[in-house]
C-alpha positions, -999 to +999 in steps of 0.1 A: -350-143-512-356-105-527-358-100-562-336-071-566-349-066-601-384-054-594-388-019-584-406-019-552-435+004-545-443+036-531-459+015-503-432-007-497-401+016-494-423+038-466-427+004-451-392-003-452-381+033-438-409+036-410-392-006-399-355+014-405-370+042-384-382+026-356-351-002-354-327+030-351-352+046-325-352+010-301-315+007-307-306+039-292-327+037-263-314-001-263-276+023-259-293+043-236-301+017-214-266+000-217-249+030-205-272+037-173-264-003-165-230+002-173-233+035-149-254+018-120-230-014-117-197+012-120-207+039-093-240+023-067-243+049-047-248+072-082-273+055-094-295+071-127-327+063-140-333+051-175-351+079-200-376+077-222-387+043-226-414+050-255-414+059-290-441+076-303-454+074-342-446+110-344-406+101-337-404+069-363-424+093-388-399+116-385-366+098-386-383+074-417-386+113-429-349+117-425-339+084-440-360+096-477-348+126-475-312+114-472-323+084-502-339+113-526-306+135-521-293+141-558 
């Protein structure tokens, strides 16, 4: 169980957003996916191909990026 009471470190909340970054980059390729399935089975003789299937460091830096600036807005 967290101790809510102890401030966490410098190291731990980038750890935290870079895990938040990359969970919100797999979910929406996990969407993604969902929606070219749902596509496929609907219309057969449309079918699509999935997109990008990899996330690069570059993208979870960036969105963990986005996530502290959103926390450090005053």
């Amino acid at each position: 169980m967290a101790n809510y009471n102890t401030p966490k470190s410098g190291f731990e909340i980038r750890a935290d957003l870079l895990s938040q970054a990359q969970g919100l980059l797999e979910m929406n390729i996990e969407r993604d996916n969902s929606k070219v399935y749902q596509h496929n089975e609907n219309f057969p003789n449309d079918k699509k191909g999935l997109g990008e299937q990899h996330i690069s460091p570059e993208q979870v830096i960036a969105v963990a990026r986005q996530l502290n600036e959103f926390v450090n807005e005053k």
